[in-house]
DSSP file (Angstrom, degrees, kcal/mol; ACC not computed):
  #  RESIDUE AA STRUCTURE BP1 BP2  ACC     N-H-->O    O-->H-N    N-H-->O    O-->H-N    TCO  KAPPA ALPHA  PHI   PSI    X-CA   Y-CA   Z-CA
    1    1 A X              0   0    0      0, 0.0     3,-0.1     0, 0.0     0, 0.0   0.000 360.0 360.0 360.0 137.5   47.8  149.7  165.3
    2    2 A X        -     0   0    0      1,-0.1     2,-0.3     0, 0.0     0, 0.0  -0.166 360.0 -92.3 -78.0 163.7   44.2  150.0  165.2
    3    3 A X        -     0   0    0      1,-0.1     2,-0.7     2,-0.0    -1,-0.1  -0.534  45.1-110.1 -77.1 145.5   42.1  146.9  165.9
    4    4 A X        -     0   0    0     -2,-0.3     2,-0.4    41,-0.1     6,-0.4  -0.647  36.4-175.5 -97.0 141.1   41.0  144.9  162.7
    5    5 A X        +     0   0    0     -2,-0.7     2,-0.2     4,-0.1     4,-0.1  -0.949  12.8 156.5-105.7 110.1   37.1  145.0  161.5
    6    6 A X        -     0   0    0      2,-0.5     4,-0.0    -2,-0.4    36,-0.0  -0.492  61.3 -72.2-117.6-152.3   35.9  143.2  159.0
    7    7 A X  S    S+     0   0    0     -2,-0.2     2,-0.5     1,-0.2    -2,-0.0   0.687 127.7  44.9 -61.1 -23.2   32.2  141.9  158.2
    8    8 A X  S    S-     0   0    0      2,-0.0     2,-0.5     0, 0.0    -2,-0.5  -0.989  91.8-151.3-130.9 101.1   32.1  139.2  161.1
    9    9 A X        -     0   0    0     -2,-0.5     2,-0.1    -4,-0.1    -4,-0.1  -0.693  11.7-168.0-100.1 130.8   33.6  141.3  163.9
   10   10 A X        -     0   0    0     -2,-0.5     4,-0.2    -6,-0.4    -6,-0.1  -0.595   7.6-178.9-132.3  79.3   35.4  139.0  166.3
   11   11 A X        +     0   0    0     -2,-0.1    -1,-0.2     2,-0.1     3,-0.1   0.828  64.3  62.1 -21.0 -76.4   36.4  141.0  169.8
   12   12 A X  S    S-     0   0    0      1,-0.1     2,-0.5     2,-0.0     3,-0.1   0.143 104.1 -80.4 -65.7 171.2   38.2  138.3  171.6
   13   13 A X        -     0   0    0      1,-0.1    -1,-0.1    36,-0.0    -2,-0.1  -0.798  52.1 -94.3 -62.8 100.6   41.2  136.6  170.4
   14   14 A X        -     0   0    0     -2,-0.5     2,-0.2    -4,-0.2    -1,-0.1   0.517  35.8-154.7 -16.0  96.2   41.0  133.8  167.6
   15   15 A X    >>  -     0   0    0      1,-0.1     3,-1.6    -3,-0.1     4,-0.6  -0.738  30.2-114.1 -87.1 142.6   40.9  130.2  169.5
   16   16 A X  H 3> S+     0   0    0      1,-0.2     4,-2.0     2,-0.2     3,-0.3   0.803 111.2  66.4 -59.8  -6.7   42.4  127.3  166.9
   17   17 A X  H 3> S+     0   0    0      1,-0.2     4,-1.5     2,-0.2    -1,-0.2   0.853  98.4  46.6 -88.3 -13.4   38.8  126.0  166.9
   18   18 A X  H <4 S+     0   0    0     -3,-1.6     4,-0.4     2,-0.2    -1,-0.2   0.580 103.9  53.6-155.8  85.2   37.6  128.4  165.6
   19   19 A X  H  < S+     0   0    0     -4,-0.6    -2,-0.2    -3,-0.3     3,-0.2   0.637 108.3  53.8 -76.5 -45.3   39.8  128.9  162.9
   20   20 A X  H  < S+     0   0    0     -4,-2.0    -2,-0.2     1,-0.1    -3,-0.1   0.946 105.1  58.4 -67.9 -80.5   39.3  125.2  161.8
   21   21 A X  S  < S+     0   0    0     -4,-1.5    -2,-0.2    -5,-0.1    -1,-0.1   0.578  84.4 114.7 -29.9 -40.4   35.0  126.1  161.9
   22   22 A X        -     0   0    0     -4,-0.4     2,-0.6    -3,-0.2    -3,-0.1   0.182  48.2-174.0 -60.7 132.2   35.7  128.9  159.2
   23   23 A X        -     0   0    0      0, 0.0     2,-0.3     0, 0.0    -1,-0.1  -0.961  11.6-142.4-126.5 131.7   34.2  128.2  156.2
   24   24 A X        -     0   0    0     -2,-0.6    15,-0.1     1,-0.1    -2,-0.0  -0.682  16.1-118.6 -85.0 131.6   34.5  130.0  153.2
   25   25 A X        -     0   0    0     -2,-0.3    10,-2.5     1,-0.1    -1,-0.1  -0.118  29.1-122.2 -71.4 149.7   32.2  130.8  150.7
   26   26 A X  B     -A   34   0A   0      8,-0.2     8,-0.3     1,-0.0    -1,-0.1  -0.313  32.9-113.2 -73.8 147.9   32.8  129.4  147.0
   27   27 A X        -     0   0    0      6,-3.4     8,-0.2     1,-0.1     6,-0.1  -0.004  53.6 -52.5 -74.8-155.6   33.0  131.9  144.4
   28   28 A X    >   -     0   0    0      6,-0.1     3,-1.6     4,-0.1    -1,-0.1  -0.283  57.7-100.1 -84.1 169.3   30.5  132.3  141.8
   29   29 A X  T 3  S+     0   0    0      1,-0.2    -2,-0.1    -3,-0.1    -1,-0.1   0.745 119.1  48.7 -45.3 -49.9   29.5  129.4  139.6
   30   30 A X  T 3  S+     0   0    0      2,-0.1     2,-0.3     0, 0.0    -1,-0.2   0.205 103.3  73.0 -83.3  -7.3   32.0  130.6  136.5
   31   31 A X  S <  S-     0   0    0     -3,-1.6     2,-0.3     2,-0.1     0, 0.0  -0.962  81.5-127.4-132.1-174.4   34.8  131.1  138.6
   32   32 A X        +     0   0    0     -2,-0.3     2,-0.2    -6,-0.1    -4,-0.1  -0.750  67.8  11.3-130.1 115.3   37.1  128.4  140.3
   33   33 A X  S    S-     0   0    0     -2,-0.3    -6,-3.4    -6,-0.1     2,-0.2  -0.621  94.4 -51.2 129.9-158.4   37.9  128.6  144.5
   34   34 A X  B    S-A   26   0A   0     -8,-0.3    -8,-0.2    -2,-0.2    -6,-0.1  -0.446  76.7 -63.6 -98.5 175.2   36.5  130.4  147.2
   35   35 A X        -     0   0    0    -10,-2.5     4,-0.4    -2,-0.2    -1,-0.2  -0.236  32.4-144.9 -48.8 131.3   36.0  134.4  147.3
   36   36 A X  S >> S+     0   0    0      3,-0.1     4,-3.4     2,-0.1     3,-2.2   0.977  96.3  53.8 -57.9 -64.1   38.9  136.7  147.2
   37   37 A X  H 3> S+     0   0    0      1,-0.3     4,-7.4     2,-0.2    -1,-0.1   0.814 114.5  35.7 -24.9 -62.8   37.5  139.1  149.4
   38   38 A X  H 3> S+     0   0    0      1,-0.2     4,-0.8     2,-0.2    -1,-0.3   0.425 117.1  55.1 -90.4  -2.6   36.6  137.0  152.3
   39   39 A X  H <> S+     0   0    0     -3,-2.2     4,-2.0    -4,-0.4    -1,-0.2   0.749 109.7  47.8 -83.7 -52.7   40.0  134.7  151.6
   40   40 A X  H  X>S+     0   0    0     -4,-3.4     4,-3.8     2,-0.2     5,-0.5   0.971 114.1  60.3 -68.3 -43.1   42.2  138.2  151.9
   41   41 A X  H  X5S+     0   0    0     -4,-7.4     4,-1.0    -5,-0.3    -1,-0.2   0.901 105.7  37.7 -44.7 -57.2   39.9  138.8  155.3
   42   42 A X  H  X5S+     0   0    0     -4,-0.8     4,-2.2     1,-0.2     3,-0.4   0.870 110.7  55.4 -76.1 -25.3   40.6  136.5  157.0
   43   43 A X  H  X5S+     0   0    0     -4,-2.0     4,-3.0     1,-0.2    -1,-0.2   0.758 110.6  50.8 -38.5 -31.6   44.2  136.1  156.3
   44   44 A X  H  X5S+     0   0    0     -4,-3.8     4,-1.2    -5,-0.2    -1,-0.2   0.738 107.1  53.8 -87.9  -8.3   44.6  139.6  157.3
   45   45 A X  H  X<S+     0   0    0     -4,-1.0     4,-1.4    -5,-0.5    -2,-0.2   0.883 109.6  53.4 -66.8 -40.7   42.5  138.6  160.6
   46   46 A X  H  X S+     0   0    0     -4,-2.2     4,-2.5     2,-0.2     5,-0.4   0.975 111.6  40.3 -52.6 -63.3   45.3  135.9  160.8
   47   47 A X  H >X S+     0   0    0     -4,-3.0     3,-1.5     1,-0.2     4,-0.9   0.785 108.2  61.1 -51.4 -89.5   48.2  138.3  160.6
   48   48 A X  H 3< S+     0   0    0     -4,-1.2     4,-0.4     1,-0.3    -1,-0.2   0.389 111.7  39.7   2.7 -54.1   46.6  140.6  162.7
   49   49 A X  H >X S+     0   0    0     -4,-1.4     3,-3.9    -3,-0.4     4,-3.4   0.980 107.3  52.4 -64.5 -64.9   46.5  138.0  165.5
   50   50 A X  H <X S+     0   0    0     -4,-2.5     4,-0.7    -3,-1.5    -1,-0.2   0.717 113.1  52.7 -77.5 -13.3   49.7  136.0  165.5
   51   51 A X  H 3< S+     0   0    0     -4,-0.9     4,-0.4    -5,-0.4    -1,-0.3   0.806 111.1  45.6 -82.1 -11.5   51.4  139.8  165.7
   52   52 A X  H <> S+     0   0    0     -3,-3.9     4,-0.7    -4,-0.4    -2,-0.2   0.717 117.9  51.7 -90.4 -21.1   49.2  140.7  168.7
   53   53 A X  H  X S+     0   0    0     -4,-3.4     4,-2.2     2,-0.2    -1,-0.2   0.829 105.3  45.7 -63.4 -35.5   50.4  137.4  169.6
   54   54 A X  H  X S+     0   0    0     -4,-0.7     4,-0.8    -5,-0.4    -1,-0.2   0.679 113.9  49.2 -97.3  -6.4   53.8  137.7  169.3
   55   55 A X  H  > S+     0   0    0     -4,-0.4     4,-0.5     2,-0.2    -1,-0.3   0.565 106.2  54.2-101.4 -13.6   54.0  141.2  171.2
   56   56 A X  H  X S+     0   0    0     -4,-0.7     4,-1.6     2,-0.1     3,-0.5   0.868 111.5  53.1 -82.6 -41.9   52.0  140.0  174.1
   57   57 A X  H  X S+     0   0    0     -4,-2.2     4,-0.7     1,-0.3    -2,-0.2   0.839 112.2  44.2 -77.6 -22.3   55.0  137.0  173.9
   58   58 A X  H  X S+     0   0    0     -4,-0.8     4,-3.0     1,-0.2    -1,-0.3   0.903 108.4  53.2 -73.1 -31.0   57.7  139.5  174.0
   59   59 A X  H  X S+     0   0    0     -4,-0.5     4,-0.9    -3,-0.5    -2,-0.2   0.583 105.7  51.4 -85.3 -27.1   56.4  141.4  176.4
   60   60 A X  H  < S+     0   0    0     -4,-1.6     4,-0.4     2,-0.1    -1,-0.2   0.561 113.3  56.0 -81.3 -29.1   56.0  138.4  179.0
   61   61 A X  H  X S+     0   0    0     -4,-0.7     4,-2.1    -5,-0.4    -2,-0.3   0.952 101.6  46.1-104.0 -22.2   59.5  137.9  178.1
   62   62 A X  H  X S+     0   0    0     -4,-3.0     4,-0.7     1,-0.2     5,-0.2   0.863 113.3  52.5 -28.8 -49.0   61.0  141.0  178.8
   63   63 A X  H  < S+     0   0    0     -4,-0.9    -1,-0.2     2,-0.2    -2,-0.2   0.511  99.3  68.7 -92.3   1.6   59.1  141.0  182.2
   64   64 A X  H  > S+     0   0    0     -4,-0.4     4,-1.9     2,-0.1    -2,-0.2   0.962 110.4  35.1 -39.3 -77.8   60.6  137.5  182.7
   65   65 A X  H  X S+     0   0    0     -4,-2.1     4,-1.0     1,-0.2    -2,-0.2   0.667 103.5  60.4 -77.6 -11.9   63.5  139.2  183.0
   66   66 A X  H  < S+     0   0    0     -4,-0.7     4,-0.3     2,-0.2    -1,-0.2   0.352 115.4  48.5 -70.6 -10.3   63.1  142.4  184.7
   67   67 A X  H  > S+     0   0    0     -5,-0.2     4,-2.8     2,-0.1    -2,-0.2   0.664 111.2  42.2-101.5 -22.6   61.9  140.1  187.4
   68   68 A X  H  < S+     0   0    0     -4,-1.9    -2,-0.2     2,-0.2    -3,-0.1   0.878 119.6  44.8 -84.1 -12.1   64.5  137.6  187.5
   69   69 A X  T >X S+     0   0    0     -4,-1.0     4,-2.7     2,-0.2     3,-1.0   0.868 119.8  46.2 -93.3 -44.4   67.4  140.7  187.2
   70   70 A X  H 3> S+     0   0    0     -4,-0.3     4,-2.6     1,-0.2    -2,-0.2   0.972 113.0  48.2 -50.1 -67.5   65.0  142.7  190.1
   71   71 A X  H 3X S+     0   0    0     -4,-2.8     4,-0.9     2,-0.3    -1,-0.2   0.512 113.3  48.9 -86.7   1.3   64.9  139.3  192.2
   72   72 A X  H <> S+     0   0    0     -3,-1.0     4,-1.0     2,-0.1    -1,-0.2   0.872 108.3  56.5 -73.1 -56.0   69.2  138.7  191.8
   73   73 A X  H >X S+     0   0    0     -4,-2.7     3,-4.0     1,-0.2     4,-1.7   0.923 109.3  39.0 -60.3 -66.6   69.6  141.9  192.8
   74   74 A X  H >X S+     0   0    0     -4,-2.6     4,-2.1     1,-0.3     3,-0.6   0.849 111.4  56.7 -66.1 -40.6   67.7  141.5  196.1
   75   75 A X  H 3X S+     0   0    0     -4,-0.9     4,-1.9     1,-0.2    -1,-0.3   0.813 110.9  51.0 -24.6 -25.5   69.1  138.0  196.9
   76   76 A X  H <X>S+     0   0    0     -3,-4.0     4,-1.3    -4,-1.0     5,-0.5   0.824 114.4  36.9 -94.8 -33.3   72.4  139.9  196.6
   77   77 A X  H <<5S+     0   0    0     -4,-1.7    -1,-0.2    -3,-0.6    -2,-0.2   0.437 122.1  52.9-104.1   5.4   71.5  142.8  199.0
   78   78 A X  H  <5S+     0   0    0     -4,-2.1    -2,-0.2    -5,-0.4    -3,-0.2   0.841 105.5  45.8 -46.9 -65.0   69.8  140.1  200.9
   79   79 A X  H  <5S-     0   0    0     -4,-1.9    -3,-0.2    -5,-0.3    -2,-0.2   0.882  99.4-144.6 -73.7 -56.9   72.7  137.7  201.1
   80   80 A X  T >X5 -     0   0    0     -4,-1.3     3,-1.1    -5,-0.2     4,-0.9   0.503  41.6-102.5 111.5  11.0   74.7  141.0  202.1
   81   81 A X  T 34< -     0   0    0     -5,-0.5    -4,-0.0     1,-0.2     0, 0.0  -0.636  56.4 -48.5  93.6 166.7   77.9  139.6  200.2
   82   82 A X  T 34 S+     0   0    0     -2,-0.1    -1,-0.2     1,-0.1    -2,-0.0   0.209 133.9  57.5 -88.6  -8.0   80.8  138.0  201.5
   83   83 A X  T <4 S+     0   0    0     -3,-1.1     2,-0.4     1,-0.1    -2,-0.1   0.696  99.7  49.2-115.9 -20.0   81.3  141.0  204.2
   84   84 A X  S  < S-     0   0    0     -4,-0.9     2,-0.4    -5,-0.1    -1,-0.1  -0.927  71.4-157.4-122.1 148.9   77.8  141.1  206.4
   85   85 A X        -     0   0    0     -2,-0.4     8,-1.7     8,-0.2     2,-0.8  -0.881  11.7-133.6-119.7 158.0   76.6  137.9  207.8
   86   86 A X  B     -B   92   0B   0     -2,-0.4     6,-0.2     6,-0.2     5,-0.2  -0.816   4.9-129.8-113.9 119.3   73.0  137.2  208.8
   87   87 A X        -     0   0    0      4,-1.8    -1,-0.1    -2,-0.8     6,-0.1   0.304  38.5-107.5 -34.0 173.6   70.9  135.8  211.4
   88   88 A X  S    S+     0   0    0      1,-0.1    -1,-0.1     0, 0.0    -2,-0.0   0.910 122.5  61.1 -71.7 -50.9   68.2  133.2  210.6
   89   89 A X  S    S-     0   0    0      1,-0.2    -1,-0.1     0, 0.0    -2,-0.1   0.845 121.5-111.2 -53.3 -22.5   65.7  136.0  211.2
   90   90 A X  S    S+     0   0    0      1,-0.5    -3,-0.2     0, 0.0    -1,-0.2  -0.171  77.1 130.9 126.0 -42.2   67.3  137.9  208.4
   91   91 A X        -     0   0    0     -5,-0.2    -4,-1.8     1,-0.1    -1,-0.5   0.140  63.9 -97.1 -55.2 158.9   68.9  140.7  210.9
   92   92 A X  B     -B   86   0B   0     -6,-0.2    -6,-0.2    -8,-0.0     2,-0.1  -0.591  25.2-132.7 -63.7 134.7   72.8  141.8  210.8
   93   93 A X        -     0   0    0     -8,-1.7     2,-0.3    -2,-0.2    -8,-0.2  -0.408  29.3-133.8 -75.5 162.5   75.3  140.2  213.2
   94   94 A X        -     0   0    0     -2,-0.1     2,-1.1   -10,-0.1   -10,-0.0  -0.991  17.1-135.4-114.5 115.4   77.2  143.2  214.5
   95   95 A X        -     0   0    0     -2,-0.3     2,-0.4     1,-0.0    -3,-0.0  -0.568  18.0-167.8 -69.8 103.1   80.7  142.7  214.4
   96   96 A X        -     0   0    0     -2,-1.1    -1,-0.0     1,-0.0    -2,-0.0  -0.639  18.5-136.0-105.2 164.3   82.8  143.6  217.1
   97   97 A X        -     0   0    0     -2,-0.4     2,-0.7     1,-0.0    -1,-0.0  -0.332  29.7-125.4 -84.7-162.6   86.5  143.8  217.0
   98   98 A X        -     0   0    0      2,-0.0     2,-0.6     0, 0.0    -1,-0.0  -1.000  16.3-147.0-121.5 129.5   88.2  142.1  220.5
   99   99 A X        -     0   0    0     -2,-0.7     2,-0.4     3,-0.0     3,-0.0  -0.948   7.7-159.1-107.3 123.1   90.3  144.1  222.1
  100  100 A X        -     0   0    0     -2,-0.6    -2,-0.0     1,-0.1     0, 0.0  -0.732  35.3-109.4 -96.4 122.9   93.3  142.4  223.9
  101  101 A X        -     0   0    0     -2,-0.4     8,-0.6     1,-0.1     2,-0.3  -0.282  32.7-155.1 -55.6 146.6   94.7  144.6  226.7
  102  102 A X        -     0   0    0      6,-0.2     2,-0.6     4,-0.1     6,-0.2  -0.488  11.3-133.6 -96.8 169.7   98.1  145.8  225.4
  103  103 A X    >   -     0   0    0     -2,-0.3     3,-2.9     4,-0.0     4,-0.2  -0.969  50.3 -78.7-136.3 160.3  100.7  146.8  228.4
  104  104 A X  T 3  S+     0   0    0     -2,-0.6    -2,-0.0     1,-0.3    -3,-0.0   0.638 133.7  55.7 -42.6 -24.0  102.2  149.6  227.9
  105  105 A X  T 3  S-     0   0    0      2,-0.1    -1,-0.3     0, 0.0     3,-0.1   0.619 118.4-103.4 -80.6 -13.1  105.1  148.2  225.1
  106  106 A X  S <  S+     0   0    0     -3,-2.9     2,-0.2     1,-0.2    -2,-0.2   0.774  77.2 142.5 -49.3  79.3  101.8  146.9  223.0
  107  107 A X        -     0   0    0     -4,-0.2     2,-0.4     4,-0.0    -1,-0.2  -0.904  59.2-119.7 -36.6 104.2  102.3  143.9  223.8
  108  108 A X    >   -     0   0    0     -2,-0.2     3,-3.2    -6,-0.2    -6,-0.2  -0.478  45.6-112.8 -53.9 110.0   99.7  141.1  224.7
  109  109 A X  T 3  S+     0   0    0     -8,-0.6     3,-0.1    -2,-0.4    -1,-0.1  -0.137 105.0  34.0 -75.5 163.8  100.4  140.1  228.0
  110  110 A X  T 3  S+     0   0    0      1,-0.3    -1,-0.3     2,-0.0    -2,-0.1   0.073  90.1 116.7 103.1 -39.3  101.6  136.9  228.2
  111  111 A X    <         0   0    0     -3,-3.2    -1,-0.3     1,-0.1    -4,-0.0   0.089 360.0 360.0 -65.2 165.2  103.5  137.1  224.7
  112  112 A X              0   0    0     -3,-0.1    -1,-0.1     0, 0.0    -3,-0.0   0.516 360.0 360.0-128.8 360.0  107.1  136.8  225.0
């Protein structure tokens, strides 16, 4: 969608002040209100806005959550699980098994 231009080109984004400033001109002497023209302008300046608005708000919330589903997952391959444990510096314990001498029946000596 193209940007909108009407007679009073306004780059930046619409601030509510001044949307309150706008004043419209009155129509001609014989008829009753303001101008169509410059009534349908700015209303379609209005729309314009609050949809550019409302796709910049989706779009902040989408990457809400592509950060918060990005930043589970690395807690999770962070955290390692229930199966690797972790130093305070963040390194892997290495898990060794203990090996009990057997005697030759494998048996633990000592065992009865």
């Amino acid at each position: 969608m193209g940007t909108y231009r009407s007679r009073n080109v306004l780059t930046e984004q619409l601030t509510p002040e001044q949307i309150a400033a706008v004043r419209l001109p009155l129509a001609a002497w014989y008829q009753r209100g303001y101008r169509r023209e410059e009534v349908d302008a700015l209303l379609h300046r209005l729309v314009y806005e609050l949809r550019a608005r409302g796709r910049e708000l989706e779009a902040a919330r989408a990457e809400n959550q592509r950060i918060k589903r990005a930043l589970r997952t690395w807690q999770s391959v962070r955290a390692g699980g229930a199966k690797a444990k972790r130093t305070t510096t963040g390194r892997r314990v290495r898990r060794t098994q203990s090996k009990v001498a057997t005697d030759v029946t494998g048996h633990a000596p000592g065992g009865e």
